[in-house]
C-alpha positions as CSV (number, residue, x, y, z in Angstrom):
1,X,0.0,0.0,0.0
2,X,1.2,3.4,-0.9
3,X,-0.8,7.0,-0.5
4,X,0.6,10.4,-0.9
5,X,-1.0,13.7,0.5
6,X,-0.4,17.2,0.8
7,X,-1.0,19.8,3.8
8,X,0.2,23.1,4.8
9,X,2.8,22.8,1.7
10,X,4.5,19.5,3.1
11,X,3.9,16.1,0.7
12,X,3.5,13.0,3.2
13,X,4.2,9.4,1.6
14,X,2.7,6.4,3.1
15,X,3.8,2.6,2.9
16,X,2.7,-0.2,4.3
17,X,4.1,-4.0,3.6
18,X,3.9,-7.6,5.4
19,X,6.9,-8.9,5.9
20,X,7.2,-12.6,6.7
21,X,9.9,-12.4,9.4
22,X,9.4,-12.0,13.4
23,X,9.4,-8.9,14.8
24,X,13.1,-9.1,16.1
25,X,14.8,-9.6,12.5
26,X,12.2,-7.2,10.7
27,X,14.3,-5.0,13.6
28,X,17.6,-5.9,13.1
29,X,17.2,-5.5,9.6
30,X,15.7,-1.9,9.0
31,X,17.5,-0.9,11.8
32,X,21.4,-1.6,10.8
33,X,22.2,1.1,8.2
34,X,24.1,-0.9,6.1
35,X,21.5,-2.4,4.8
36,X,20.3,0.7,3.7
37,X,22.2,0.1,0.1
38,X,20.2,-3.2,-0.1
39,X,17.0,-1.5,-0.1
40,X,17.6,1.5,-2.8
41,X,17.8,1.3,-6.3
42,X,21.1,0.8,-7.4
43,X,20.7,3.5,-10.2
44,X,20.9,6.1,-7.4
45,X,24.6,5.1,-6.4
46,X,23.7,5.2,-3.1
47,X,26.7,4.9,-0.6
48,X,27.4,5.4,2.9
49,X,30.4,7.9,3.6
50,X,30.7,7.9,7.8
51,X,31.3,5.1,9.7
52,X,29.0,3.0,11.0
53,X,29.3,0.4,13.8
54,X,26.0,0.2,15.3
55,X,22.4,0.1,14.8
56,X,20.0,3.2,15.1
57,X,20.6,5.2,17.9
58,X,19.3,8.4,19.2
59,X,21.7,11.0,17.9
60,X,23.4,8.8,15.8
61,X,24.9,10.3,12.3
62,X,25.2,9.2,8.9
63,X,26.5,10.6,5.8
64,X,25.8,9.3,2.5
65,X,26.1,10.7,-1.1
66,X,23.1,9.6,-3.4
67,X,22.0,10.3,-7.2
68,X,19.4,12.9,-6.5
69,X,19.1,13.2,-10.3
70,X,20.4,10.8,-12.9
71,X,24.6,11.2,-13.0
72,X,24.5,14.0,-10.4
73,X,24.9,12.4,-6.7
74,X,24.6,14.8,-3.6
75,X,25.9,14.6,0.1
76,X,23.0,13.3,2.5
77,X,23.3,14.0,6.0
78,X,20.8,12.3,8.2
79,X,20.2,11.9,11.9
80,X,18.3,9.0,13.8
81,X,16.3,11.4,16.3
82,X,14.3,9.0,18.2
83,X,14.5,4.9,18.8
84,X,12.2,2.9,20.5
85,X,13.3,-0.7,20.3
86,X,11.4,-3.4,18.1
87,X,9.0,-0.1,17.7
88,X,9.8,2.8,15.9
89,X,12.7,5.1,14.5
90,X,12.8,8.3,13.1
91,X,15.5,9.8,10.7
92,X,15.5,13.3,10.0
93,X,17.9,14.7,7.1
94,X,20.4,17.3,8.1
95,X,21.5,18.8,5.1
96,X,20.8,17.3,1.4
97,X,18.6,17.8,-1.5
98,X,14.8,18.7,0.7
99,X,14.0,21.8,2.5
100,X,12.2,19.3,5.3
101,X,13.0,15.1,5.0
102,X,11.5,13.7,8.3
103,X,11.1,9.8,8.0
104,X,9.0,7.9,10.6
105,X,9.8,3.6,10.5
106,X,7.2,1.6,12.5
107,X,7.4,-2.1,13.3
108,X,4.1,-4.5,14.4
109,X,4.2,-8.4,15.5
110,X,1.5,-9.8,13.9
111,X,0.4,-13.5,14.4
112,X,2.5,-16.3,12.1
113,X,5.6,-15.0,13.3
114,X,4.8,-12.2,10.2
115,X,5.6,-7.9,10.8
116,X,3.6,-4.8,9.7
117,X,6.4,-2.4,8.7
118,X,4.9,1.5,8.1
119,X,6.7,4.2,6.9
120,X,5.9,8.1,7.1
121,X,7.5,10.2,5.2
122,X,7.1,14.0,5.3
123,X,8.9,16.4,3.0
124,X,9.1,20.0,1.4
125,X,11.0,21.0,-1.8
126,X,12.5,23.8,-1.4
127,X,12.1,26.6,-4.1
128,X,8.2,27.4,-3.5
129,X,6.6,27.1,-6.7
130,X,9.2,25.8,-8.8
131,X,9.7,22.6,-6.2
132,X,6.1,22.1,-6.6
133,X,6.3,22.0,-10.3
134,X,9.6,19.8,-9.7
135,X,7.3,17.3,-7.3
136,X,5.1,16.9,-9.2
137,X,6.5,16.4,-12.8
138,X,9.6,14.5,-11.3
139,X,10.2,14.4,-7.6
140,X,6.7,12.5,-6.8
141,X,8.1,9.6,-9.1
142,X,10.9,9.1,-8.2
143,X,10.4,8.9,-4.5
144,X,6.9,6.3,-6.1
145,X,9.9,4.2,-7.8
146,X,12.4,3.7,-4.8
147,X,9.4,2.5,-2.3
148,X,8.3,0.0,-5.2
149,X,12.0,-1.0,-5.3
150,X,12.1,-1.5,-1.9
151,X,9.2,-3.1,-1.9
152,X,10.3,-5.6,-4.6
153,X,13.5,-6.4,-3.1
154,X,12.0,-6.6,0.4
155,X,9.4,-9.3,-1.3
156,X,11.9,-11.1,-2.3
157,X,14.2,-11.3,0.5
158,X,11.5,-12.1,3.4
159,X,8.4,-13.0,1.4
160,X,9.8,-15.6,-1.3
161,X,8.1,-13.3,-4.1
C-alpha cells in the first residue's frame, strides 16, 4: 500500500508492507544502516560515507552521497532522532537535497511470526513554486519508484516473491 498527501505545503508518503519475518529480524534489519544500500535502487549510487558500527541510535549520524538526479549524486546527511526498540525510529535529514526530509519507520508483531512495517514520510522541496512543479513532474516519481523497489526487493528477501 502506498498513499501520498499534501498539507500546509509539506507532501507526506505512506507505505505499508507484510513482511514474513518476526518482529526481532524485521528490527535488526531496517535498523542496521548498512543495509540501507540493499534496499535503494542501485541507479541512485547510493553509498554510505561515515562510519558505522551500530544500529540506530538516538543522535546517531550518517552521511551518505546519493543520485538525487540521474549522473549528479549529492551529500545526505541524516540523523536518527528517536529509537524505540522493536517499535519505531525516526530519521530526519540534516543537510541534502529537501527543505524538510523527516522519515518515521514503524514495526508491528503480527500473528504467524509475520511484521507490519509503516513508513511516514514528510517532506518539502524547497524553491516554493518551482519545487512544486519539480514534485510533481519528477520528484513524486521518483520517490513512487524507490518504495516500489524497496518493496520488490523486500518481497523477495522475506516473502519468497
Amino acid at each position: 500500500m502506498m498513499k501520498l498527501e499534501k498539507h500546509s505545503g509539506i507532501y507526506t508518503l505512506y507505505t505499508e508492507q507484510i513482511l514474513n519475518i518476526p518482529l526481532e529480524e524485521a528490527w535488526l534489519f531496517f535498523s542496521a544502516p548498512e543495509n540501507l544500500k540493499e534496499i535503494t535502487p542501485p541507479k541512485m549510487g547510493f553509498e554510505i560515507t561515515s562510519k558505522v558500527d551500530k544500529g540506530a541510535y538516538p543522535g546517531q549520524i550518517i552521511t551518505y552521497k546519493v543520485g538525487v538526479i540521474s549522473g549528479i549524486t549529492q551529500n545526505w546527511v541524516t540523523e536518527i532522532t528517536q529509537v524505540k526498540p522493536q517499535e519505531f525510529f525516526i530519521d530526519e535529514q540534516r543537510f541534502g537535497p529537501y527543505s524538510l526530509w523527516h522519515h518515521e519507520h514503524f514495526f508491528e508483531a503480527m500473528s504467524e511470526g509475520k511484521t507490519l512495517m509503516k513508513d511516514k514520510i514528510s517532506y518539502k522541496l524547497p524553491m516554493g513554486f518551482l519545487g512544486d512543479l519539480a514534485h510533481r513532474f519528477y520528484v513524486k516519481n521518483e520517490l513512487k519508484a524507490i518504495f516500489e523497489y524497496r518493496y520488490e526487493v523486500l518481497e523477495k528477501r522475506f516473502n519468497g516473491k
